[in-house]
C-alpha atoms as a printed R data frame, in Angstrom:
    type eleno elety resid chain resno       x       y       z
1   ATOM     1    CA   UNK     A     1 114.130 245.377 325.912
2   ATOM     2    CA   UNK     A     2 113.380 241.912 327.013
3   ATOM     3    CA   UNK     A     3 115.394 239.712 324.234
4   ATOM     4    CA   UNK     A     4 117.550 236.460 324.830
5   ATOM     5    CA   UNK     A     5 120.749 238.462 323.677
6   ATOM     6    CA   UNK     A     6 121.152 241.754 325.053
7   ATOM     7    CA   UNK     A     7 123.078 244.404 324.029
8   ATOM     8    CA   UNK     A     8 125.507 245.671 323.818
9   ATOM     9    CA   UNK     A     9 127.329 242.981 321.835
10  ATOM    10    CA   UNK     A    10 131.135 242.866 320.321
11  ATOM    11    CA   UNK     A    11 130.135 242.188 316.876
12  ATOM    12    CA   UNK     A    12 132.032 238.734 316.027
13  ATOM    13    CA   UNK     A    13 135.527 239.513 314.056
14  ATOM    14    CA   UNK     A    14 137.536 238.667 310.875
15  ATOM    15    CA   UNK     A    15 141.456 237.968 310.831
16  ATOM    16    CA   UNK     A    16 143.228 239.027 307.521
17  ATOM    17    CA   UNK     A    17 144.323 236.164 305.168
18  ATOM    18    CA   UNK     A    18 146.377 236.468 301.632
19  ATOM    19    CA   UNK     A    19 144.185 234.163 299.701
20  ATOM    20    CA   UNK     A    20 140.284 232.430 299.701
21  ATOM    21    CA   UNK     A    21 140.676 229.708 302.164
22  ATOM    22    CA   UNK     A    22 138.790 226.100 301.104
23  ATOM    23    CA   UNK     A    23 135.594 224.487 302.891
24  ATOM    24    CA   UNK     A    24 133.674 227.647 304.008
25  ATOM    25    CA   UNK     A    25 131.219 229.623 303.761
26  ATOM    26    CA   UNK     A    26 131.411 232.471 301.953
27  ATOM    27    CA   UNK     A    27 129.928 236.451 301.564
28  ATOM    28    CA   UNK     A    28 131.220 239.785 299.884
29  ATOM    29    CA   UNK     A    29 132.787 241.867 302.589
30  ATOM    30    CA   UNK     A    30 130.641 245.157 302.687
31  ATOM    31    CA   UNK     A    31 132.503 248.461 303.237
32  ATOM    32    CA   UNK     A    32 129.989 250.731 305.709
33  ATOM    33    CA   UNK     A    33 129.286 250.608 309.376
34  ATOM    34    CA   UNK     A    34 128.748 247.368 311.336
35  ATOM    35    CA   UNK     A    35 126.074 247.504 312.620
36  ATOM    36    CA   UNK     A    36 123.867 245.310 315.490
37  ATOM    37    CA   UNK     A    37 120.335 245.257 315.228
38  ATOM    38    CA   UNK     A    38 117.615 244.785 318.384
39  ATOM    39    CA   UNK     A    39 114.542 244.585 318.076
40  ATOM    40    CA   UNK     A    40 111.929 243.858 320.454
41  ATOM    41    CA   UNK     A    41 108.411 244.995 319.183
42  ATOM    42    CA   UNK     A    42 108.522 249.036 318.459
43  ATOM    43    CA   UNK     A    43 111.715 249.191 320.514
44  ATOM    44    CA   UNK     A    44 114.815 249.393 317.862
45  ATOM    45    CA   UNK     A    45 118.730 249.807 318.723
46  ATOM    46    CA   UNK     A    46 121.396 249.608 316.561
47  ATOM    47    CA   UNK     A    47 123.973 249.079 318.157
48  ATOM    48    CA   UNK     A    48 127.840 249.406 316.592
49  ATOM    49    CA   UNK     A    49 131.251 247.914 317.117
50  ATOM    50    CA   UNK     A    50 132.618 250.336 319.101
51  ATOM    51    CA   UNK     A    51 129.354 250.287 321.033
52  ATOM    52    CA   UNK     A    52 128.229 253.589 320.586
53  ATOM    53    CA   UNK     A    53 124.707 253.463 319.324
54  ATOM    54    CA   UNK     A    54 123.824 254.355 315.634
55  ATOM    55    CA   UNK     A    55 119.993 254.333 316.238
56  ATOM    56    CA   UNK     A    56 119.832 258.397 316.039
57  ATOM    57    CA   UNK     A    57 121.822 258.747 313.037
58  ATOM    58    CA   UNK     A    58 119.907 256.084 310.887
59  ATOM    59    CA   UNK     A    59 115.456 256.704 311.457
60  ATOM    60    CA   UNK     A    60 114.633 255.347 308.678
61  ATOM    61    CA   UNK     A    61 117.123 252.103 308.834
62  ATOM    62    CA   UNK     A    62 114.948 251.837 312.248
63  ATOM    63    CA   UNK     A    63 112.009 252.358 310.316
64  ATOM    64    CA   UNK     A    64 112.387 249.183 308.019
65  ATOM    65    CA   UNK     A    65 113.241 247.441 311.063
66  ATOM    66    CA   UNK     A    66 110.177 247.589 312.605
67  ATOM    67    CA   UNK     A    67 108.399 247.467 309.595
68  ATOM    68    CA   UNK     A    68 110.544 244.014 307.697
69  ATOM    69    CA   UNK     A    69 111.968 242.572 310.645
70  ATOM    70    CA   UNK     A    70 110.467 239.701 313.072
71  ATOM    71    CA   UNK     A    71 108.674 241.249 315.895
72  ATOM    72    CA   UNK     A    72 111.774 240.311 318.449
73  ATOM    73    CA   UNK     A    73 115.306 239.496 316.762
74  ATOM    74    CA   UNK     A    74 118.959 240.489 317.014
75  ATOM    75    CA   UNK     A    75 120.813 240.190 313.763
76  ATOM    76    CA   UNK     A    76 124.407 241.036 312.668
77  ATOM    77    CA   UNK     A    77 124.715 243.550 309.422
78  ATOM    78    CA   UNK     A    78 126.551 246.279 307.776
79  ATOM    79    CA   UNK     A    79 124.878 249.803 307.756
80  ATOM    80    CA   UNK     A    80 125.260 251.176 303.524
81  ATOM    81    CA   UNK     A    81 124.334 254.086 301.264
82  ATOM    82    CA   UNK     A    82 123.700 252.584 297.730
83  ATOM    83    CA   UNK     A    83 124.266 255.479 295.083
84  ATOM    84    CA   UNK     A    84 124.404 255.182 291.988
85  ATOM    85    CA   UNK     A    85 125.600 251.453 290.741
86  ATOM    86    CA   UNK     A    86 128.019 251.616 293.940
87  ATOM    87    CA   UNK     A    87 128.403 251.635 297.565
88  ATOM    88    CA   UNK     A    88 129.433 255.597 299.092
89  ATOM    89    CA   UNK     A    89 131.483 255.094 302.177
90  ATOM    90    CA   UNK     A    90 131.532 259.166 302.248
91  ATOM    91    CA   UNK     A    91 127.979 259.828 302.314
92  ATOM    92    CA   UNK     A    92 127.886 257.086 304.928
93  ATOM    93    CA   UNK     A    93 129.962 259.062 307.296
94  ATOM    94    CA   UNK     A    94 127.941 262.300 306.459
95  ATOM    95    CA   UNK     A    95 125.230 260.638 308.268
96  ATOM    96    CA   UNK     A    96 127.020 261.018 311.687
97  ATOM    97    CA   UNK     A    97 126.419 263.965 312.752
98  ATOM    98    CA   UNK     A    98 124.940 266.152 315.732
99  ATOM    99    CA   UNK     A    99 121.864 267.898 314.218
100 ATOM   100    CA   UNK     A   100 118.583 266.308 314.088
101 ATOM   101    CA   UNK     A   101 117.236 268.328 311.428
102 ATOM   102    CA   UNK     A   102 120.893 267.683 309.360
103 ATOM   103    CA   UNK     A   103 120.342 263.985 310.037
104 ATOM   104    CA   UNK     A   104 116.569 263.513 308.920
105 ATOM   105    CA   UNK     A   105 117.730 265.640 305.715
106 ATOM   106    CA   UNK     A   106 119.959 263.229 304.918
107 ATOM   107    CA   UNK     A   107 117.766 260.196 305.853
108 ATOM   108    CA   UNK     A   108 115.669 261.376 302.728
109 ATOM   109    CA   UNK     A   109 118.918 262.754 300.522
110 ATOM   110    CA   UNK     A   110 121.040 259.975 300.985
111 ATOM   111    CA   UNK     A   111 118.890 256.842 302.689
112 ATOM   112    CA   UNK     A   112 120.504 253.958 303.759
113 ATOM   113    CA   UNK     A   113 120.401 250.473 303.221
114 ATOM   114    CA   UNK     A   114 120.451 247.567 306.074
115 ATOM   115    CA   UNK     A   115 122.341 244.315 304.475
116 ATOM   116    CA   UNK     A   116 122.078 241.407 306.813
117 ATOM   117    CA   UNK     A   117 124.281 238.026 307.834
118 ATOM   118    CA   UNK     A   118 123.859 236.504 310.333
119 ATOM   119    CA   UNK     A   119 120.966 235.685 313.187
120 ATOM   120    CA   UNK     A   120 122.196 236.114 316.788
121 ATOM   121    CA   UNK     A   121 118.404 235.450 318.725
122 ATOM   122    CA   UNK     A   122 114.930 234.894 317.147
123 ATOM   123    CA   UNK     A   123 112.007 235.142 319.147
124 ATOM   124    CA   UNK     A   124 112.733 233.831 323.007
125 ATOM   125    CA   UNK     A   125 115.248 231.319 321.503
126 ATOM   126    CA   UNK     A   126 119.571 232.328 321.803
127 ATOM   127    CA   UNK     A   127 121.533 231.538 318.840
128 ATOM   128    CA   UNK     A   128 125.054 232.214 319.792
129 ATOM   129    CA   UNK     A   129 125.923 228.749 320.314
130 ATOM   130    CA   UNK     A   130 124.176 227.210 316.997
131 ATOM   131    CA   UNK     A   131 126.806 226.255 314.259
132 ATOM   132    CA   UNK     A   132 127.034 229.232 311.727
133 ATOM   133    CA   UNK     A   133 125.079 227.393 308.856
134 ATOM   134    CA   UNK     A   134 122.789 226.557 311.342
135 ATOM   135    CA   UNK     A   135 122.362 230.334 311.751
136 ATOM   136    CA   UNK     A   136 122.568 231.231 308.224
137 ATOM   137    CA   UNK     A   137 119.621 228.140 307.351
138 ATOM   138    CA   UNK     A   138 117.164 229.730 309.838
139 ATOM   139    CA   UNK     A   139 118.205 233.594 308.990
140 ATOM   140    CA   UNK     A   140 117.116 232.761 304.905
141 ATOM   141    CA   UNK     A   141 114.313 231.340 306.709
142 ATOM   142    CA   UNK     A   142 112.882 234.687 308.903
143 ATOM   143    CA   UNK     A   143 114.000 236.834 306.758
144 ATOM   144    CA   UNK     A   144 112.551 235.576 303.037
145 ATOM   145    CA   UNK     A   145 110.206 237.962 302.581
146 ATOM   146    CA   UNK     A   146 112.463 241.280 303.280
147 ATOM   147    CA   UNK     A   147 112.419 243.954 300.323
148 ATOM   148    CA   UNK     A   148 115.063 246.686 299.502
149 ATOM   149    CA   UNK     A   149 116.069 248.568 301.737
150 ATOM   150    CA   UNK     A   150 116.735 245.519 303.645
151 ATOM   151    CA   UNK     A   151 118.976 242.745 302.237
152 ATOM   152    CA   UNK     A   152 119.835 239.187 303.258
153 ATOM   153    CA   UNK     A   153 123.921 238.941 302.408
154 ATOM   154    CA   UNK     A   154 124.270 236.585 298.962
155 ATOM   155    CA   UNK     A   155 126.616 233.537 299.977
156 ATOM   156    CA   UNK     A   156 128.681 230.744 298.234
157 ATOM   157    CA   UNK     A   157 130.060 227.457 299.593
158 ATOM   158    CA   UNK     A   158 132.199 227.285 296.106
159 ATOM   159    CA   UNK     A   159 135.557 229.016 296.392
160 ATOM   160    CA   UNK     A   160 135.711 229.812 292.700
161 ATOM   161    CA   UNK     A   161 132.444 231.981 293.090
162 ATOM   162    CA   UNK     A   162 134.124 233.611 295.926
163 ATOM   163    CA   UNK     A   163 137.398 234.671 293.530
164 ATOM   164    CA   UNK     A   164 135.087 235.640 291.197
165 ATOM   165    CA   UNK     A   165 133.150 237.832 293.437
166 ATOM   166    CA   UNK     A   166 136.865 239.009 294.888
167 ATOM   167    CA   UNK     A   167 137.522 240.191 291.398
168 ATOM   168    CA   UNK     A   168 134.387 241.724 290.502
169 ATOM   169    CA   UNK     A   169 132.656 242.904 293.271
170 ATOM   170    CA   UNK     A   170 135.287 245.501 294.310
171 ATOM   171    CA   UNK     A   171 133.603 248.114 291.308
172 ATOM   172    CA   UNK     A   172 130.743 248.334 293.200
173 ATOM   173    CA   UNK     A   173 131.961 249.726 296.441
174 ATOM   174    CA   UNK     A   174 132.823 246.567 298.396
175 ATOM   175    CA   UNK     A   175 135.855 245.566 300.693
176 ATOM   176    CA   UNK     A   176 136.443 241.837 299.734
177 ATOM   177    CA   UNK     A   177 135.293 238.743 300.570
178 ATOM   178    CA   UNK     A   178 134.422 236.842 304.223
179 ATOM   179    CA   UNK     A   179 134.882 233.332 304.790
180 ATOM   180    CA   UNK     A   180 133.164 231.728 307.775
181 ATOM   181    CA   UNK     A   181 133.669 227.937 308.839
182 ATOM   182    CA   UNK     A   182 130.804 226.508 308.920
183 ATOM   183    CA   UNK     A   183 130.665 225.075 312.762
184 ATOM   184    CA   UNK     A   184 131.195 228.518 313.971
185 ATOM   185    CA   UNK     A   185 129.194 229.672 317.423
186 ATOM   186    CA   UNK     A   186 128.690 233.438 317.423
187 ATOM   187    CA   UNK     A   187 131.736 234.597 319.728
188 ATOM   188    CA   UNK     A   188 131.405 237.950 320.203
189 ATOM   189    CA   UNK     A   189 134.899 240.095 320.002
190 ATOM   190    CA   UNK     A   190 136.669 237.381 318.963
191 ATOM   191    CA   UNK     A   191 138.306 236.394 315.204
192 ATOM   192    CA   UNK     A   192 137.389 233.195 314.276
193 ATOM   193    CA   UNK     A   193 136.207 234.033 310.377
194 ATOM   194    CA   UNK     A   194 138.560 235.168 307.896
195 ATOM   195    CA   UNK     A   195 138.595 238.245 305.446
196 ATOM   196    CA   UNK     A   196 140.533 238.680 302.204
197 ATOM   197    CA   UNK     A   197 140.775 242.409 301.402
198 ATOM   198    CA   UNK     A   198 142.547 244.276 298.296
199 ATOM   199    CA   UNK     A   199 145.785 245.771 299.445
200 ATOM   200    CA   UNK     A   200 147.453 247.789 296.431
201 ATOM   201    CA   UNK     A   201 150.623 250.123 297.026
202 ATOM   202    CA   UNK     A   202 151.178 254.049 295.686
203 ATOM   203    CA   UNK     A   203 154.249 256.373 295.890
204 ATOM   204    CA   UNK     A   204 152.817 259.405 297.332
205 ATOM   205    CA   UNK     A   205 153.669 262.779 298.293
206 ATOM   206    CA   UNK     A   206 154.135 263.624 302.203
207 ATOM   207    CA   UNK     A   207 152.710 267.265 302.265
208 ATOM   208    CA   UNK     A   208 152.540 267.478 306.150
209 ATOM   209    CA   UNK     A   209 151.777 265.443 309.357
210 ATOM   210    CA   UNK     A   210 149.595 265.341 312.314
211 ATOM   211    CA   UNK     A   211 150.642 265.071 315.651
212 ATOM   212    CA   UNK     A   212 149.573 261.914 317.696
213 ATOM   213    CA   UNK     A   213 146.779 262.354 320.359
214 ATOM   214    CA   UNK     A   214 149.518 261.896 323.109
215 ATOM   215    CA   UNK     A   215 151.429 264.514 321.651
216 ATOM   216    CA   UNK     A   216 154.493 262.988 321.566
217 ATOM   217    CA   UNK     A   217 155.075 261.772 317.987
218 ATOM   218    CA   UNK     A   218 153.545 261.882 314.301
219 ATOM   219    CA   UNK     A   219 150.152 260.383 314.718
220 ATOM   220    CA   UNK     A   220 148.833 260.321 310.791
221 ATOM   221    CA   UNK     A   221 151.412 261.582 307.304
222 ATOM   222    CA   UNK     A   222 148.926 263.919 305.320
223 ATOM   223    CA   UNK     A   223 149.302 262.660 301.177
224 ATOM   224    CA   UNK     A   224 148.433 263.652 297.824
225 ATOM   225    CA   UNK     A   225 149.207 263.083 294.409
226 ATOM   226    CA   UNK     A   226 149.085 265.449 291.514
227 ATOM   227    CA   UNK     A   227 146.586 266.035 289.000
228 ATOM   228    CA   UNK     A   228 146.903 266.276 285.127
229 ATOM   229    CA   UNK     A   229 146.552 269.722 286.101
230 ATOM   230    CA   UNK     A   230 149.506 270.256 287.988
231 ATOM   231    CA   UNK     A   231 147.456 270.602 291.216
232 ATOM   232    CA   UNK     A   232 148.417 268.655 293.995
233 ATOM   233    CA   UNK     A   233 145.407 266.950 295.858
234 ATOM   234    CA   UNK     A   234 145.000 265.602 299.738
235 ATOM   235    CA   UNK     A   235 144.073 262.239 298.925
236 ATOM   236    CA   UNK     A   236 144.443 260.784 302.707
237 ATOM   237    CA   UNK     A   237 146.438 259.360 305.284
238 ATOM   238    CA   UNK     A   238 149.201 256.749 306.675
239 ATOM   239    CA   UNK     A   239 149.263 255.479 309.995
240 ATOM   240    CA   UNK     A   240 149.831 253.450 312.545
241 ATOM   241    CA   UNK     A   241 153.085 253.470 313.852
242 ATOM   242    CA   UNK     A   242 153.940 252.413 316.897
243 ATOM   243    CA   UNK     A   243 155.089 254.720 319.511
244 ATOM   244    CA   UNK     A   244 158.968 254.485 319.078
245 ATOM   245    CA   UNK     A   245 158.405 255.014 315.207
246 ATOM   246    CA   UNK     A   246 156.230 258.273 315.942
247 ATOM   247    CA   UNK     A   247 158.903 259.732 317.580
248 ATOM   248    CA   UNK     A   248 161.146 258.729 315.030
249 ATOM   249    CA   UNK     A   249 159.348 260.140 312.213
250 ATOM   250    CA   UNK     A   250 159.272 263.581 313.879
251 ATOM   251    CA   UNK     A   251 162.758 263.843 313.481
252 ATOM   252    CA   UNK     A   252 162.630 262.776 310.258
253 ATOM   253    CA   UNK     A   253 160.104 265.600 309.081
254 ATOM   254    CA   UNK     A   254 161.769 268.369 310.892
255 ATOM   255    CA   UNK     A   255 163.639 269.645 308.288
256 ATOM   256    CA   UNK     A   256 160.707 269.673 306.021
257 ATOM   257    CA   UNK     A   257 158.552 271.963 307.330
258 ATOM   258    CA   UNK     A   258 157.298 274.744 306.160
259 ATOM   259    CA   UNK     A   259 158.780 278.655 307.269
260 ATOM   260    CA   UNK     A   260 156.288 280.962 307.949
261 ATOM   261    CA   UNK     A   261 154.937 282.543 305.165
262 ATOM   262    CA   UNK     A   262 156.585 280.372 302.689
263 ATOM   263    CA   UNK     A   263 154.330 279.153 299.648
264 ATOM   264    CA   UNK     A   264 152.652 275.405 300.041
265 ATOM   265    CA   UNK     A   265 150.586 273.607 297.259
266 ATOM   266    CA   UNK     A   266 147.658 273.672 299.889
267 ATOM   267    CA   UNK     A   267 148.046 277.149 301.239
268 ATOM   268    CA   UNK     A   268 144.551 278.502 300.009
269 ATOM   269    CA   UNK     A   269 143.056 275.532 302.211
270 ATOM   270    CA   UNK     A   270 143.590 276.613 305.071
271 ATOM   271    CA   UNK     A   271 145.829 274.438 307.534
272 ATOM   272    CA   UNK     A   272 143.388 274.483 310.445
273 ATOM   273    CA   UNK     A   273 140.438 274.416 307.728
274 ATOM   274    CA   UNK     A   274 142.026 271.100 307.216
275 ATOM   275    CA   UNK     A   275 142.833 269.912 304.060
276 ATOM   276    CA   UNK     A   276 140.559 267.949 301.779
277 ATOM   277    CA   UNK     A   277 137.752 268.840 304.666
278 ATOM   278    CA   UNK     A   278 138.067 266.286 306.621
279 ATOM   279    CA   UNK     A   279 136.933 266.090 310.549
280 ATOM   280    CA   UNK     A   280 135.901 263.407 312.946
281 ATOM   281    CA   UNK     A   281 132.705 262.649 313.191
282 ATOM   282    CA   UNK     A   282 132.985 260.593 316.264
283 ATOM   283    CA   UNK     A   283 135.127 262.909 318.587
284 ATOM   284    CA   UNK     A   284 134.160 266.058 318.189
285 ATOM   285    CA   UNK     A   285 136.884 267.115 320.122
286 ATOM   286    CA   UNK     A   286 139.387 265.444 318.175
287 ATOM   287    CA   UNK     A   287 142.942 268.020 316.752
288 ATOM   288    CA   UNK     A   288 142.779 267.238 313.174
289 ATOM   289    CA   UNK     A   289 145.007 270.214 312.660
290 ATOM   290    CA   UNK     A   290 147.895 269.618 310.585
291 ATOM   291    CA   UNK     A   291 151.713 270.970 310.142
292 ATOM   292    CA   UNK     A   292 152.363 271.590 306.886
293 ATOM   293    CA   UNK     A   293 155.489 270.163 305.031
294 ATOM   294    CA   UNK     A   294 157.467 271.156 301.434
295 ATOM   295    CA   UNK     A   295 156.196 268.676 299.019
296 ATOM   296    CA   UNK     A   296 159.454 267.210 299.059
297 ATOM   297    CA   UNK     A   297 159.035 263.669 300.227
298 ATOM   298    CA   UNK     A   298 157.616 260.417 298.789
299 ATOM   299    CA   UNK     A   299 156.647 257.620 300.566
300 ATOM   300    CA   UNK     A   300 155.656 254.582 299.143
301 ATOM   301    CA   UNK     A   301 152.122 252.901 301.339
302 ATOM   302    CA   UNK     A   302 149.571 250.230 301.156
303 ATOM   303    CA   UNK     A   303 145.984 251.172 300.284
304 ATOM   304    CA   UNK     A   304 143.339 248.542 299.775
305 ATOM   305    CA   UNK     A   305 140.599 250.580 297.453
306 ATOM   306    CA   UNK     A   306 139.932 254.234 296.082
307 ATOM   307    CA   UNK     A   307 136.518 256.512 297.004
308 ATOM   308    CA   UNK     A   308 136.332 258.310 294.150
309 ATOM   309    CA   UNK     A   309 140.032 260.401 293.927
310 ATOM   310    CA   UNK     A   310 140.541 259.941 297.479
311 ATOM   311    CA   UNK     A   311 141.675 256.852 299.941
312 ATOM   312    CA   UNK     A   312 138.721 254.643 301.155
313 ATOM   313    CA   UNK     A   313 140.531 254.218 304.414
314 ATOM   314    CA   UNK     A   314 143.798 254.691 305.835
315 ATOM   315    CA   UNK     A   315 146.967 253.912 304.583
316 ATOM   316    CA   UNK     A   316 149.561 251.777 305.994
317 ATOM   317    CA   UNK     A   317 153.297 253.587 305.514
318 ATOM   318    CA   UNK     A   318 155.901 250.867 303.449
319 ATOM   319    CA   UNK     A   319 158.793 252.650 302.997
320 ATOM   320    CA   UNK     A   320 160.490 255.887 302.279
321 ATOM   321    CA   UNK     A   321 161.131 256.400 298.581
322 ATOM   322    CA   UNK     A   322 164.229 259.050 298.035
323 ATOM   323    CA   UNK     A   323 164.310 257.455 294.136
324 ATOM   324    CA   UNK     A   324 160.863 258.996 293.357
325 ATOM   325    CA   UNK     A   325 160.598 262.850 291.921
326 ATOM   326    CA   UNK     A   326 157.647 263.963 293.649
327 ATOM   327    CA   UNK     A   327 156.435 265.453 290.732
328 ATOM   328    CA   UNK     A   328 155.555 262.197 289.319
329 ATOM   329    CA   UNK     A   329 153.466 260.613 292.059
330 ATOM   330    CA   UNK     A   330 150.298 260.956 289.775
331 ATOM   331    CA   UNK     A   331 146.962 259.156 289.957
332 ATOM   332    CA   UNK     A   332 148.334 257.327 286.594
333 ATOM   333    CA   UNK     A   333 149.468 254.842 288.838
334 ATOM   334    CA   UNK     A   334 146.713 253.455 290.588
335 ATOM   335    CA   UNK     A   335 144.559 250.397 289.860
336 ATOM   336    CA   UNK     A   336 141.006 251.401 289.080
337 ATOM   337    CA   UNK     A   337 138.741 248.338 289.688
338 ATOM   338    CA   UNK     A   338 136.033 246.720 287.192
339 ATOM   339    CA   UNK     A   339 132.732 248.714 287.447
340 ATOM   340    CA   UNK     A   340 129.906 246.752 288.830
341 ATOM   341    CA   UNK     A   341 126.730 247.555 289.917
342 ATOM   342    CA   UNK     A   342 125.638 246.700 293.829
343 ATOM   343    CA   UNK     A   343 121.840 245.895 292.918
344 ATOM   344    CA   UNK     A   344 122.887 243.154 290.890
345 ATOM   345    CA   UNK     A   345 125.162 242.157 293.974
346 ATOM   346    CA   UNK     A   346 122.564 242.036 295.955
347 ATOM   347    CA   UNK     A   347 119.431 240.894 294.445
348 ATOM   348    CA   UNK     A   348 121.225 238.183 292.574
349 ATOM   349    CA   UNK     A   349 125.078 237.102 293.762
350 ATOM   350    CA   UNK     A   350 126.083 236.545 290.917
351 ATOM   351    CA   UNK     A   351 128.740 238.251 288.433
């Protein structure tokens, strides 16, 4: 490739902030995979944050690139599957995966959508220094005449749209809202836009643990809540602790786990089938094995939004709760957002 921005490139970050902040610029905060975007002619990379390419996974994303985009470009965007009225974080991750013939399945199944927001280098000219509404005036500009699958972000200088979208927006899928200042270069790696997110809290059940990657300490609690049924389900996990606190917390769970051969909620699962099915798609090699505990313990965490009956993401650990019956850590207690549907996001902005 022969482009004024090269990749790779650190994908320009967000720091966390409680409420809307005034005098920006602002966009609904997408929940998929961030994703860079090169093109130069038929040549097409998609490049992601933690630089490891996404171009295999995604053929026809690349597809509409070459066939929407301008002929050489580098654009920031988020990577989506749009199913139903909503945004599907777990068919997302589906699409990583090591078989060819398994990913171009799924590229017809479950295809994906390219949203776009911001415009990094357009033709031979850099962008990274322009002034973010600079970069947002001429990306409207090149990109006017995209079509679904491809998307140019909706965006609001008013800060009331921007609660309302907050609000709303959540029931179809998405993460929050972004605010970006509006003199802004692109500075790659670095947090100089700000990102309101949804952060709830649940009492949950601690069913077992996985170890840390060093070994050394709990890396991850394994939760779950019961059904109406009486059936407890894997719903996600907690994590990061710091080191001292992993090693803490093993202490802590030894005398919950399990004997041999004694009965567990999650027994017909299959400990190293791991529970709820879950297994990383971007280490391979990665223990996701897991040491079962009684269903004993309840821990209260923060969560910021629900993928169906599971977790969206992980959980952050609050507190121990030895006040709560485990019994009644139920999915009664959880905030379901208003339904909303993601084409209406997108085409339109508006509520």
């Amino acid at each position: 490739m022969d482009l004024p921005v090269s990749p790779p490139v650190k994908p320009m970050l967000a720091k966390a902030v409680k409420g809307i902040p005034p005098g920006m610029v602002y966009e609904p905060k997408f929940d998929g995979f961030r994703c860079i975007v090169f093109r130069d002619g038929d040549e097409v990379e998609l490049g992601s944050r933690n630089e490891r390419p996404l171009t295999r996974y995604f053929p026809e994303v690349v597809e509409q690139v070459r066939a929407q985009l301008p002929p050489r470009c580098v654009l920031d965007g988020e990577i989506v599957v749009v199913r139903g009225s909503g945004l599907d974080f777990e068919a997302l991750q589906q699409r990583i995966h090591p078989a060819a013939s398994r990913i171009n399945l799924l590229a017809g199944e479950t295809p994906a959508s390219l949203i776009l927001f911001d415009l990094l280098a357009l033709g031979d000219r850099s962008l990274l220094e322009a002034p973010f509404a600079e970069r947002r005036a001429v990306l409207q500009e090149a990109l006017a005449a995209v079509r679904p699958p491809v998307h140019v972000t909706p965006s609001t200088e008013d800060p009331a749209v921007a609660q309302e979208w907050f609000r709303v927006f959540e029931g179809a899928g998405f993460d929050g809202v972004i605010a970006k200042p509006r003199d802004i270069p692109y500075a790659q790696d670095q947090r100089l836009m700000c990102k309101v997110k949804h952060e709830r809290t649940a009492d949950c059940v601690v069913a077992g643990y996985r170890l840390h990657k060093d070994g050394l300490g709990v890396g991850s609690l394994v939760l779950g809540l019961y059904q109406d049924d009486g059936r407890l389900r894997h719903i996600g996990v907690a994590s990061s602790f710091t080191r001292t606190r992993r090693a803490e917390l093993l202490d802590e769970l030894a005398p919950y786990r399990l004997d041999p051969g004694a009965p567990h909620p999650w027994a017909d699962e299959g400990w190293e089938g791991r529970p709820g099915g879950n297994v990383s798609r971007w280490n391979n090699g990665k223990d996701l094995s897991v040491e079962p505990l009684r269903p004993e313990l309840v821990v209260e965490v923060a969560y910021d939004a629900m993928e169906g009956d599971r977790l969206r993401h992980v959980a952050h650990f609050r507190r121990w709760r030895p006040d709560r019956d485990p019994r009644s850590c139920t999915y009664d207690q959880l905030e379901r957002p208003v339904d909303f549907d993601v084409q209406r996001v997108l085409t339109t902005g508006t509520v």
